[in-house]
Structure formats: structure tokens, C-alpha cells
N, C-alpha and C positions, 0 to 999 in steps of 0.2 A: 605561237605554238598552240595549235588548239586540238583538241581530243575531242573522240566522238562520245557523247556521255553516254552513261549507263552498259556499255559493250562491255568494256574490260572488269566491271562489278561482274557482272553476269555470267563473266568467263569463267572469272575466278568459283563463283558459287556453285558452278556446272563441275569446277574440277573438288572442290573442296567437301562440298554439302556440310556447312559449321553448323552448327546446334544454334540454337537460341537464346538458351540456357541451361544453363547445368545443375543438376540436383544432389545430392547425397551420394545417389552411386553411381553415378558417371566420377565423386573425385576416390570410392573408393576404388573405385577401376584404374581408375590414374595412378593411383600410388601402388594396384598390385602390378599395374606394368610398371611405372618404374622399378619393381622391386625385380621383377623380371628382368629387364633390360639390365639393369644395375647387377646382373648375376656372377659377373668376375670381380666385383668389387667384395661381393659377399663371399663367394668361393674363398678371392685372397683374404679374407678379413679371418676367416675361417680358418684356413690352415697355420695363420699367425698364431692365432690363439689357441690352435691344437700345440703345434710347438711349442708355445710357454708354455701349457698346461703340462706338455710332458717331461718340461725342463723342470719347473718347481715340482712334480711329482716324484722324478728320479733323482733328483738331486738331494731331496728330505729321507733321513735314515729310518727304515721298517719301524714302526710300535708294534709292539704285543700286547697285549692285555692278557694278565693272570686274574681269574677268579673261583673263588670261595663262599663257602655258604656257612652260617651260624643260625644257632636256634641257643634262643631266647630260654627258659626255661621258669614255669612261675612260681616254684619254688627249688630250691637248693638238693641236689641229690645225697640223700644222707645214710647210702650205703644200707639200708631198710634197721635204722637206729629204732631204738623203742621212742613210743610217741612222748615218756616225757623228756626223753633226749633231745627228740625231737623240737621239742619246743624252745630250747637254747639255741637253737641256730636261727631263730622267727620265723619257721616253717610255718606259718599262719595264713597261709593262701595270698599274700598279698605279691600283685603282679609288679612287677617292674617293668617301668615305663621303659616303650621302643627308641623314643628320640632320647630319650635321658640317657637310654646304652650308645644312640648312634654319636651323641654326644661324646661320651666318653671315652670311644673307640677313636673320637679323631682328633682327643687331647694332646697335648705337647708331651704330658706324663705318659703316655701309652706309647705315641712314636719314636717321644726320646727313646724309650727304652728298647724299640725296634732299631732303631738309628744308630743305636751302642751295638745290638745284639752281631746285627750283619757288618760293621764296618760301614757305613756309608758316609762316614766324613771326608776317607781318603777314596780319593778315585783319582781314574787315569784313563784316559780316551786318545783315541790316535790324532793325527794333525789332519786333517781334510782336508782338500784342496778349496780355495776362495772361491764364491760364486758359484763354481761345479759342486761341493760337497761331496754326497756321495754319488753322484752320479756317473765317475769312472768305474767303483765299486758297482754298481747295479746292472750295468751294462757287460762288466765284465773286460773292460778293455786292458788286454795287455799291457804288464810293468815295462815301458820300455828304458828305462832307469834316468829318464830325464830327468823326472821327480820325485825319484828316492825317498825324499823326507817325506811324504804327504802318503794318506792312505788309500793302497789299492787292490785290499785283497781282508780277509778275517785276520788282521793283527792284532795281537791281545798280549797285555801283561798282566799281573797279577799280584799284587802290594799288600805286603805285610802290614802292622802298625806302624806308624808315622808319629815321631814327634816334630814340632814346629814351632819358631817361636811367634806369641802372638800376632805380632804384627807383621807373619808372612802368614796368617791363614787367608782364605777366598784369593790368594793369590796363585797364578797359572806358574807350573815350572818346567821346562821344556828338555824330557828325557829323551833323548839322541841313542840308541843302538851303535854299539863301534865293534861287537864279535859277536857268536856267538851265546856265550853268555855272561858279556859285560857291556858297561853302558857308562854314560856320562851326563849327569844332570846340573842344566841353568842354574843356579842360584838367584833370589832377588835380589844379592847386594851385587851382584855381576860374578862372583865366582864358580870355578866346577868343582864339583866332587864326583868322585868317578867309584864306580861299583859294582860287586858280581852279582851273579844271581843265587839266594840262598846265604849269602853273607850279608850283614849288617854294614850300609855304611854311614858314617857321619862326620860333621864337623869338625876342626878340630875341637873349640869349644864347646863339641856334646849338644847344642842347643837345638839342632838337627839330626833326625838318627831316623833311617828309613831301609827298609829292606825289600827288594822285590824276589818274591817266591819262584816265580814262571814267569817266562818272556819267549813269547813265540812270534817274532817278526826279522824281517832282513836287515842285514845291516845298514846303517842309514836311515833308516825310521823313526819317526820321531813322534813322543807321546805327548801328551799335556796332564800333568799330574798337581798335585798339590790338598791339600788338607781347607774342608769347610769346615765355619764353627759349628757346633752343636746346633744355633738357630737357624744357620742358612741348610744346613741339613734335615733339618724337619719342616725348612717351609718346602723344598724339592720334595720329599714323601708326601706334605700334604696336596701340592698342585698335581701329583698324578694319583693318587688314593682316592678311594671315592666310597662310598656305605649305604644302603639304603635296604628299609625295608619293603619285600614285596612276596607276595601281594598284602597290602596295608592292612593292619591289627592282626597277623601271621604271628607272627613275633620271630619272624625270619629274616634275617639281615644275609643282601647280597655285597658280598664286597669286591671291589676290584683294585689293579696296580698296574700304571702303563710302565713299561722301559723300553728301550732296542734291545734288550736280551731278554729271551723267553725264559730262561734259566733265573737270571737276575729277578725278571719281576715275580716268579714264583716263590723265589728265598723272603725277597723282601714281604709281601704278603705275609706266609705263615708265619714270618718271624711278629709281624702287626699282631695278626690272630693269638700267637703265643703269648705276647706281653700285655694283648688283653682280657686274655683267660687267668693269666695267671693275676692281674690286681681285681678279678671279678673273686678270684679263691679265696684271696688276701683279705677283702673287703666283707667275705661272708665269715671269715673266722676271727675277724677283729673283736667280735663281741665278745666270743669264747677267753678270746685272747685276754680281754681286759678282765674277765673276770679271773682265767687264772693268776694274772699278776696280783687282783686284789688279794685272791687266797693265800697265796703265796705269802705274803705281807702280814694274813690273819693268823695263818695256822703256828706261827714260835708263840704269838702270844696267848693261843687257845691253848698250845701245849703247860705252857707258862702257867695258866688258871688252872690246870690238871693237878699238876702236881701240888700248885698251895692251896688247894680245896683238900686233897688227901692230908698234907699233913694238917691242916687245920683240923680235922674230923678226929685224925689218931688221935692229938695232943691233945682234946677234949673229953676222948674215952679213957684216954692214960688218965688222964685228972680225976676224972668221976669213977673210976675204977668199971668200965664196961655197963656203961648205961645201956637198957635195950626200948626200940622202938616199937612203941601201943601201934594195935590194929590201928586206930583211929588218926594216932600221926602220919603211919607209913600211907592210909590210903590220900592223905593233905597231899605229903610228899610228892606219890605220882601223877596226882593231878596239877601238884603246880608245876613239876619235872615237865610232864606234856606241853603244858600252854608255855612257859620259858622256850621251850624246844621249837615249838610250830614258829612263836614271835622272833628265833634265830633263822630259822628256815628262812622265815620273810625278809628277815635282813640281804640275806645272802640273793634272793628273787629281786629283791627293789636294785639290785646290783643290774642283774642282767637287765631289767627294764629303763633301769635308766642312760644305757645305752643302746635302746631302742627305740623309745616315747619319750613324750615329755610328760611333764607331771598332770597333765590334763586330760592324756589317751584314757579309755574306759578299763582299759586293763591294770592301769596306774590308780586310778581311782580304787577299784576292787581292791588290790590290793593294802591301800590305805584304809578303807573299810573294815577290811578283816582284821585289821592290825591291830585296830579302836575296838574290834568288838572282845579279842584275846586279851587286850589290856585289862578290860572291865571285867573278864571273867577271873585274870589274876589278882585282881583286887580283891574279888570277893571272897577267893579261896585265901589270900593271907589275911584278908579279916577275921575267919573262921578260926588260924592258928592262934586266937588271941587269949582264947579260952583255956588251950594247954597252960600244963605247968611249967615254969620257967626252965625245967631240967630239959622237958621236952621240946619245946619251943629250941631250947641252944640248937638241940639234937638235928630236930627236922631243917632249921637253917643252914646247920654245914652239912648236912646230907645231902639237903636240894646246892645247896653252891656246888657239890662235889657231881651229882648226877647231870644237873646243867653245863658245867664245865667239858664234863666228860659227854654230853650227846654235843654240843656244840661245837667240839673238835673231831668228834666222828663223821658229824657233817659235812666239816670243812674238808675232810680226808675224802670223801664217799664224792663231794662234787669235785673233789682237784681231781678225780678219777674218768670223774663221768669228764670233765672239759677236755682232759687229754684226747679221750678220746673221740669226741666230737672236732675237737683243731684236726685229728688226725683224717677222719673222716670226712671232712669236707673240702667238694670238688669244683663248687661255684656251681653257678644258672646260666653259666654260660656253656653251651656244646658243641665240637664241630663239628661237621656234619660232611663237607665236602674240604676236604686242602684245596691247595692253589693249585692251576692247573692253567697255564697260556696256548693257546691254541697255536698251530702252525699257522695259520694265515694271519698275518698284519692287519690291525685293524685301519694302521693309516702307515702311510697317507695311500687313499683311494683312489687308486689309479685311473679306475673304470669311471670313477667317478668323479673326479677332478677333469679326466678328459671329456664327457658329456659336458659338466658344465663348464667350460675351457669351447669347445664348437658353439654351447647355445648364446656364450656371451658373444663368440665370432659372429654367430649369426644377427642378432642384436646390435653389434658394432658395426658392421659391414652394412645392412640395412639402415641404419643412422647415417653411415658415411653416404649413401647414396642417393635419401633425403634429402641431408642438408646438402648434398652437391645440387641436387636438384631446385632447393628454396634461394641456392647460391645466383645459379644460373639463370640472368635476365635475360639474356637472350630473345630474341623473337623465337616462338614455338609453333604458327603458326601463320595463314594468309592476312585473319581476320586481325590480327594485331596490327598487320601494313595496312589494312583497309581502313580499321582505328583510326589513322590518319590523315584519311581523304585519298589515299593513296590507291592506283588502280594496280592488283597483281592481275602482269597479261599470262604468265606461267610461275608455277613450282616444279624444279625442276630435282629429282630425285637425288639423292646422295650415289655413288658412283667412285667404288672403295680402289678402281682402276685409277681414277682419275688421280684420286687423291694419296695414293702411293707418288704420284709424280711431283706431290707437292714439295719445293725445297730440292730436286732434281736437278744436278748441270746437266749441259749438254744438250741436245736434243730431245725434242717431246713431241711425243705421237699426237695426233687428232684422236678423237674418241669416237667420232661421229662414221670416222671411217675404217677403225677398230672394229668398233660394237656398234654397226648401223642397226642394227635388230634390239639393242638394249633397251629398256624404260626409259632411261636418259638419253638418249637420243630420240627416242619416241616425244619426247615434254618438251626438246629444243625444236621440233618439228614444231608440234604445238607452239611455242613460241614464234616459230616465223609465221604461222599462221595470226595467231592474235593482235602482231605487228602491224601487218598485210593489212587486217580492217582496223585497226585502232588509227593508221596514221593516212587515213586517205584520204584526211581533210587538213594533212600538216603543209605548210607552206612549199616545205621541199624533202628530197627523199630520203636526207641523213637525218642520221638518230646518234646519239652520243652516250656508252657506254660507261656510268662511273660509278662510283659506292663510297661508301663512307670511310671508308679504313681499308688498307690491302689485306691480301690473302683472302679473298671471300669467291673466288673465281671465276675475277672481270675477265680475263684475259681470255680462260677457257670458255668463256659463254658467247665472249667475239667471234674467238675462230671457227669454234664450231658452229653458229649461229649463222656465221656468213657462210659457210659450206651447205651447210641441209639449204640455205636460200639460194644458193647457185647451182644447187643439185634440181632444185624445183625449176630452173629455167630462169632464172632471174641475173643480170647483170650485177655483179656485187662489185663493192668496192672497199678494201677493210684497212685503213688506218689507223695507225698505232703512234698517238696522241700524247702517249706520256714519254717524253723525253728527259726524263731522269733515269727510270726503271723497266722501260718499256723492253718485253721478250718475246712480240708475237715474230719475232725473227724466227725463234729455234723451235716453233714449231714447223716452219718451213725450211728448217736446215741453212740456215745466211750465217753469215758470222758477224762479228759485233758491227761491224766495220762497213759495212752496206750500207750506201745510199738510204738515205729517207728523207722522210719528214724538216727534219732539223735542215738537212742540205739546200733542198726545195724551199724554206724560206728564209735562209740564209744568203739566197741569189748561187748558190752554189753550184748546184745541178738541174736542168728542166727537169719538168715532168715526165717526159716521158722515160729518163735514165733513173729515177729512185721508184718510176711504178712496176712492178714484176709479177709475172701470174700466180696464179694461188694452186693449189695442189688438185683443183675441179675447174672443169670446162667453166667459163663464164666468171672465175673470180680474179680479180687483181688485189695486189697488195704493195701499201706503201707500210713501210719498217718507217720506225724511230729514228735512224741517224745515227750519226756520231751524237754522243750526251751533250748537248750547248748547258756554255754558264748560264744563261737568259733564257728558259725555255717560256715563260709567260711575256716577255715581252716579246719575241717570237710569233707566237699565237693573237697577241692583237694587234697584227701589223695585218695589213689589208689581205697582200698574202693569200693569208689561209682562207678569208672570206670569199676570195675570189677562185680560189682551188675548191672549195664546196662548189661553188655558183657552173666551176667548170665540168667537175665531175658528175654533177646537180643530170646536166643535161646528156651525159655517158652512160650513166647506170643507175638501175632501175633500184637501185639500195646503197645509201652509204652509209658504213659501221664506221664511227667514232671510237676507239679503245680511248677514255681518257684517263688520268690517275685520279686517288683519292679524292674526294672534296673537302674533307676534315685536314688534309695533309698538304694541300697546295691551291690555289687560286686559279690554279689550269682551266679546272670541271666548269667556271661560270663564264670563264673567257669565252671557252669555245661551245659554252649554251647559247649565246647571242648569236650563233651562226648557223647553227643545227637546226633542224622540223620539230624533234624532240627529243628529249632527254630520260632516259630508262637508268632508273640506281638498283644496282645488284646488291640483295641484303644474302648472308648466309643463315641457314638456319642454326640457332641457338647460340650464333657468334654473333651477329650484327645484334646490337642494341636497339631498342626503340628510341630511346632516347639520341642515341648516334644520327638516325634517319630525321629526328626533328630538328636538329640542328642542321642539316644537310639542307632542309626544308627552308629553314631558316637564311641561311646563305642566299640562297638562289632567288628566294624573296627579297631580300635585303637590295638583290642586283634588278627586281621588277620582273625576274620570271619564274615559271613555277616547273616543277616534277611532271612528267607526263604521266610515269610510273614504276612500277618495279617489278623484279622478278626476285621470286625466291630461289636461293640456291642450295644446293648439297641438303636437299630436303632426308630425313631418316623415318623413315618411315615408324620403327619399334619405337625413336625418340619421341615421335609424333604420338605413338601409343603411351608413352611415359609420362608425358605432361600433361596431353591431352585427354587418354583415355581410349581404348582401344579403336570402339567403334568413331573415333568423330573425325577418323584421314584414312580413309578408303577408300586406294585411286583406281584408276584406271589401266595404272604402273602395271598392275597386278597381272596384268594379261601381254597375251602375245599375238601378232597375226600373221603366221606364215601359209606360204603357200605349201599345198601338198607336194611331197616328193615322188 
């Protein structure tokens, strides 16, 4: 079997033009045509992920978001008190820190007390359907009462206070609608209790006692209710509550609250804001506060000093018979009357500073100063009385205890006045500025926005699937992969989506060639009988033997058509159908299984001239396969067949070989030792390279070689996919008809 060299390279490069080499963007060309060609993979990948995207969109229930505005305030509003009232509340310019309020707006102390205000321990939610959720609700789709219990419309009830014993709270309890307005609730221990609306009902043992206010759903419907503790109630406020100030050093806190009810997360909000305004009140009047309890506590016993300074005084005039007091005592008197007086005042100031500073603030200091420096001037004025006479001296001592007594309980009277009315006047630094207010549109879940990103991940996923289908597929892509091999391609012959509908076809099967004589694909089998024609004009003899590596690559379709475009040209064809297992070039000619062939003809069954029959064109004959024999390879090396070439050798000017597989059976090398040469049909991006080496390999093994091959069901966009646009651009591409 000898080949003319260099022809069938040459052919191929004339039909192919391969690159050399490839660089950078010949492989980014490659991957945007695969992304192209690959474009129903990405479409479907796309609409998958549009549909989840709008299943978990619709099936998640609306959020609202309620929000509200606070101002900070940097000092306390004291209803325009006089400035030394003023100064009992620590009106002293000093700011209160943003994060230490946002802090304490999102205490356990401030939300309990929101948590208490609204009820939000006991709740009650409808039953949802599993998986759908809400998404019958969002759509809208008719009750059509198969699923009664589950929610399909705005069902609501509405739950008085709830007691529960501990060890059924965070636990679900499944209230069931049975009228109008009565109901019947799950218990955890498995029992019902059943109850109206607006009546109380409960256990017998009292342990349970629940009431529902309003109930607006059908009968049938069923609620999930039940009692959170206190802590799982204010972790739920704090996972949707949120604080911040903006714009930073404002001293303006934005607050917000998600729920599914616009209404709900409004309440819940102001009620946050109320219970933080009101411990911000609380905490400004505390000082006030402790100072009136101190007074409170002083003033029986100042009272107490009043009166035994007065009788002391009397009982001493009674004695002395109406002593009277010198210019020079009385003016002792009121000066040590003063400094006793001011050194109480101070008493009463080191009160309020000591629950404001500590004893080392500068305001604390001063006032220890002053204190020290009154002492020393009451020292020096009762030094002075030492001088008086002992009548006088008695005198001025119960006088000043008496006047001291009595300004030191005036004092206490004058501030228990002035602190009332400072508790009552203060509003706190905190102010609100905007209530809660939930918008009508939902903030989630984002429909619009879930479904972009739901197509861009389609797109992303789709484009990967078409990649790695791409990185999957070894396939031959290409001539220059056969040629890789030493191997000469004498045609590629185009993909041909007629043809290939017919694949896996009973019955009958048209020619293509005499279908779509005008096709691409017919035009390339042309070309093939052509590159034949010179490639085997130095083969021994004028058959050629059609086989491939694996079925379904379209030996059978390359036969018959092959040997019609060669009989249409004027040439004696002769086309045998060689595989006698599987062989169907019958039902392209309309035979039934049962016709004469091959098998018969070497079986001594029938001559030749009763299994030969014409071919569907002037000048071709054909021998069919036979009845299936058990031994088709010992068949084929019986002299026989050698001798049936040798005869038809010298009849027709072309004999086709159909043989089967070579991977699949030992047929392909039996009847290579008989043939001029042997052509393996690879398909594109199905045949293997590795397949064709091992084919190689065989036929080596037997001491003969491959003459060559042809590419089949070539795709032209796939060719653009792997390879890159420009590097397969045939000839295909064109047409040449005659004018009409």
C-alpha cells in the first residue's frame, strides 16, 4: 500500500490554512466563540437562575423598614429655670457622648422596656406553606381549599396577654380557626383548649391563660403562636433595630426597625424611642432626686435644732431676768450667723457635687477651698467673743445656735423647693425630632434586584458550563491534530444537520449526495473522490477500505455517498458492505435485512453475480452484507474475499470497502491485507486522538500502515469555538450555480 507523499499534506493545507502558532488573542477569540457557540447553554443556564431567583424572592415575606430621627441635645432643657437652678441639673456645657447614647439605646434596659411596652413576647404568625412560603400569597393565587391550614391571603389574629408555664415558652403552639369566632389551640403536653374571641381561656390548672382579641381568617387556618422569654425577645428587637449617627459629630441618631408589618415596625420603634427618652429624663433628674431624699432626711432634724435653740435662749433670759445684747455682741453674732450659714449652704452644694464629680473635679476642689477658708474666718470671729463678759458670751452663744439653726432649716426648706421644682422641670437631652414612619415599598427582599443578580450569576454559570464542556472535550478539533500523527487528511467534510437527523433512524435512508447534490457536503465528498483519484494512483489495486475507530462517526454515510459522486463522475464503482455484524448500507438502497451479500458470497452460498445488485447511479453496483454469519472474521480470511477483490480489481475502476470498527473487531486489518488502501473516518470533536493511535497501532502491529483519513461532520462555529474564528475558513462557504 503505497501513497503518493506530500499530495494529501498539501491538500489538506489548501483546504485548512492552520496557523503556526497561536498567540494571546487567537485563544481570546477562541473562548469568545465558544462563548458564542456555547449560547443555549448560557441562555438555559440563564432562565434557570432567573427562576430561582424569583422563587426565593417570592416566596420571602415583604420587610418594611420604619425610621426615626433623635437629636442629641448638649445640655438638658430646663424650661428657661434661673441659672442657679440651673446649675442643679449640671447644665455646665458638658456634651454627651454619641456612641455612649447609641450605646445605650441598644441596652437590654431600654429594649426590655420597649419589649414590655408593645407586647412582643407573645406573637402569632400564620402557618406557610413549606418550601413555597409566601409565595402563593404574593402571586395572588386562589384559595382553592386544598390547603386550608396554610396561609393564602392577609390572615391575622391578634393576642391579648398570655401566661405560660416556663417550660412552654420559645415553644410553637398551633391555633387551628374552627368558626367564626372560635378557635382551638395545640397544647405542648398534646392537649386542646378551645376558645372564643374576646374571652379568656385557660387550663384547667390556671397555668395557661390566653386571650385572643381579633381574629380575621377562614376557618381552617392555622396560626403558630406562643410566648418568648424576655431574652429571646430582645435578641429578635436587637437583630432588626439598628442606630447610627449621621452625619458624624451631628449629634443626630438615625434609627431604624425592620418587620413584615409597616404598622408593627412603627409601634415597635417609637415605643424603643419612648423608653429611651424616658431613662435619658430619669437619669437627668437623678441628681435632683438624691438630693431631695438627702433633705428630706435633714429637714425633721433642722426642725429638731429650731426649736431646742429657742427654748434654750428663753430658759436663759427667764434665769437672768431679760439680759439684753451690746452693739458689739450682736454685730459678733451676725457675722458668725453668716459664715455658719454660707459653711451650711456648702454642706448642702458638696451634696449635689458629689453626685456629679469626684472629689478631685476642679469644682470639688473650689468648693473644699472655700470651706477652709470660712472655717478660719469662724475661728477668728469666736476668738474675738473671748473678750465679752461671761453674761454676754452665754447670750451670743444661744443666739447664734438659735439664728444658725433657724437659717439652716430655711435653707433646707428654700432647696427642697427649688429641687422639686427642677425634678419637675426636667425633659432629658434627648429629643425627637421625626417618629417612625415605614415606607410603602419593602425594603427586601429586592426583587429587581435579586433577579439581575440571579441572570448575572446564570450568565457566569452557563459560560463555565460551556468552558469546562469545552476543556472536557478531547475530541479532534481540527485536520492538523490527524496530521499530528503522520496521518494524511485527503478531505473535511462539513457537518450536515440533514444528515445527522438520520442518525439512529429505521427504515430507510435517503443519499445525501442525491438530496443536496448543491450542499457544502457534497461539494467536500466531491473533493474527496477527487484527492482519492491522485492519492491512490500508485496503490497496487483500486480498492480502498473504509473503517474508523469506534461507530457512529459516519463510515457508512461517507461509503455511499462517496461511491455515488465517483459513479456520477464516470467511474465504475463497486461498494461493499464489509461489516457483517452491523452492516446497513442495504437501507440506503431500500433491500431488506435478508438480501444476498457478502456473507452468502463467502459462505459458497450464492455467486457473485446474484448478491451483486446496482447502485441507485449509472455505473455503481453493490454488494450488502448478508445474512449476519457467527464467524464474520473467519469469513474475511478465507481466500474468498482475496480473490473477489482480485475479480472486481479488474471490473471497476473503484472498489469501496465499508468495514466496521477497528477498536471493535479484527475485521478492519483482515481485509487491509487485501485492499490498495485503507482511509479511517475520525468525526469531529468525537473521535479521539488517542482512539486513531491506537487504530495506528493495530494495523502496525499487523506490518501495515493507514494511508489516511478524512475528517467528518466537520462544524464549522465548533471549529470557530476551539479553534478561533479565523483559523477554518473553507470553501464550504461558497456556492456555484449556474444562472437561471
Amino acid at each position: 500500500m503505497k501513497q503518493v507523499p506530500g499530495f494529501p499534506q498539501k491538500q489538506a493545507q489548501m483546504q485548512m490554512h492552520p496557523q503556526d502558532s497561536e498567540d494571546d488573542e487567537i485563544d481570546l477569540m477562541a473562548l469568545a466563540g465558544a462563548l458564542i457557540s456555547g449560547w443555549k447553554w448560557i441562555l438555559g443556564a440563564m432562565i434557570v437562575a432567573l427562576v430561582f431567583g424569583l422563587f426565593f424572592a417570592l416566596r420571602s415575606a415583604p420587610i418594611y423598614q420604619a425610621n426615626g430621627l433623635l437629636q442629641l441635645e448638649s445640655q438638658p432643657n430646663t424650661l428657661a429655670l434661673p441659672q442657679s437652678m440651673q446649675a442643679l441639673l449640671g447644665g455646665d456645657g458638658a456634651k454627651s457622648p454619641s456612641d455612649a447614647q447609641i450605646a445605650i439605646m441598644s441596652s437590654r434596659r431600654v429594649l426590655g422596656e420597649a419589649v414590655k411596652q408593645v407586647g412582643l413576647e407573645v406573637y402569632a404568625t400564620p402557618r406557610r406553606f413549606p418550601i413555597l412560603g409566601m409565595l402563593p400569597v404574593r402571586l395572588h393565587l386562589p384559595d382553592m381549599g386544598l390547603f386550608r391550614s396554610f396561609q393564602s391571603g392577609n390572615e391575622s389574629i391578634a393576642l391579648g396577654p398570655m401566661q405560660v408555664p416556663d417550660d412552654w415558652r420559645d415553644t410553637d403552639m398551633t391555633l387551628t380557626v374552627t368558626g367564626p369566632k372560635s378557635y382551638v389551640v395545640e397544647l405542648p403536653d398534646g392537649s386542646e383548649l378551645k376558645g372564643e374571641v374576646d374571652k379568656v381561656a385557660k387550663t384547667p390548672d390556671a397555668k395557661f391563660i390566653m386571650q385572643v382579641q381579633a381574629m380575621n381568617a377562614p376557618v381552617g387556618r392555622q396560626f403558630l403562636i406562643g410566648k418568648r422569654s424576655l431574652e429571646a425577645a430582645i435578641e429578635l428587637v436587637l437583630k432588626n433595630f439598628s442606630v447610627s449617627e449621621s452625619p458624624r459629630g451631628s449629634m443626630i441618631l438615625k434609627t431604624s426597625y425592620n418587620d413584615t408589618s409597616r404598622k408593627h415596625a412603627e409601634i415597635v420603634l417609637n415605643a424603643i424611642a419612648n423608653s429611651f427618652l424616658e431613662q435619658n429624663v430619669e437619669r437627668n433628674a437623678a441628681s435632683a432626686e438624691n438630693s431631695i431624699d438627702f433633705i428630706k432626711k435633714q429637714l425633721p432634724e433642722a426642725r429638731k435644732n429650731v426649736a431646742s435653740a429657742e427654748q434654750a435662749l428663753n430658759a436663759y433670759r427667764q434665769k437672768q431676768q431679760s439680759v439684753d445684747v451690746t452693739y458689739e455682741t450682736q454685730s459678733l453674732l451676725e457675722r458668725v450667723t453668716k459664715i455658719e450659714g454660707e459653711l451650711s449652704a456648702l454642706d448642702l452644694k458638696e451634696v449635689d457635687l458629689k453626685n456629679q464629680y469626684t472629689i478631685n473635679h476642679p469644682a470639688y476642689q473650689a468648693l473644699l477651698q472655700n470651706r477652709k477658708e470660712l472655717q478660719t474666718q469662724l475661728e477668728e470671729a469666736k476668738k474675738a467673743t473671748q473678750s465679752l463678759p461671761e453674761t454676754q458670751k452665754d447670750i451670743f452663744n444661744l443666739q447664734r445656735n438659735l439664728e444658725v439653726a433657724q437659717q439652716v432649716y430655711t435653707q433646707l426648706l428654700n432647696r427642697s423647693q427649688e429641687l422639686q421644682v427642677v425634678r419637675a422641670s426636667t425633659v432629658g437631652s434627648v429629643r425627637i425630632i421625626d417618629k417612625a414612619y415605614a415606607g410603602l415599598i419593602p425594603i427586601a427582599p429586592r426583587t429587581l434586584r435579586i433577579v439581575a443578580l440571579a441572570v448575572l450569576l446564570g450568565l457566569i454559570v452557563g459560560a463555565g458550563i460551556v468552558l469546562l464542556r469545552r476543556s472536557l472535550r478531547h475530541g479532534i478539533k481540527g485536520a492538523e491534530e490527524i496530521e499530528a500523527l503522520g496521518l494524511s487528511v485527503f478531505a473535511t467534510v462539513p457537518f450536515a444537520p440533514e444528515a445527522a437527523n438520520n442518525r439512529g433512524q429505521k427504515g430507510d435512508l435517503p443519499i445525501f449526495v442525491l438530496d443536496q447534490p448543491e450542499a457544502v457536503t457534497s461539494e467536500a465528498l466531491r473533493s474527496l473522490r477527487t484527492s482519492l483519484h491522485f492519492g491512490l494512483l500508485d496503490a497496487k489495486t483500486n480498492s480502498i477500505q473504509l473503517t474508523s475507530a469506534a461507530p457512529a462517526v459516519g463510515k457508512s454515510f461517507t461509503a455511499i455517498n462517496l461511491a455515488v459522486v465517483a459513479a456520477q463522475a464516470g467511474q465504475k464503482v463497486c461498494l461493499i458492505d464489509a461489516d457483517m455484524r452491523r452492516g446497513y448500507l442495504g437501507r440506503f438502497l431500500q433491500r431488506p435485512k435478508d438480501t444476498p451479500g457478502l456473507s452468502d458470497y463467502l459462505g459458497h452460498e450464492k455467486p457473485l453475480a446474484e448478491v451483486m445488485i446496482d447502485g441507485p447511479v449509472e455505473g455503481l453496483s453493490v454488494i450488502v452484507a448478508g445474512r449476519y454469519p457467527p464467524n464474520p472474521s473467519e469469513l474475511l480470511m478465507r481466500a474468498e474475499f482475496s480473490e473477489l477483490l482480485k475479480q472486481l480489481d479488474d471490473q471497476f475502476d473503484l472498489i469501496i470497502v465499508d468495514a466496521p470498527p477497528v477498536l471493535a473487531v479484527t475485521d478492519p486489518v483482515v481485509i487491509g491485507r487485501s485492499v490498495g488502501a485503507t482511509i479511517v473516518i475520525a468525526r469531529h470533536l468525537e473521535t479521539m486522538q488517542g482512539e486513531l493511535r491506537a487504530v495506528q497501532a493495530s494495523f502496525e502491529a499487523a506490518g501495515m500502515q493507514i494511508t489516511g483519513a478524512v475528517l467528518n461532520g466537520f462544524k464549522i462555529e465548533e471549529a470557530e469555538r476551539y479553534g478561533g474564528p479565523s483559523q477554518y475558513h473553507y470553501n464550504y462557504r461558497y456556492s456555484y450555480k449556474a444562472d437561471q
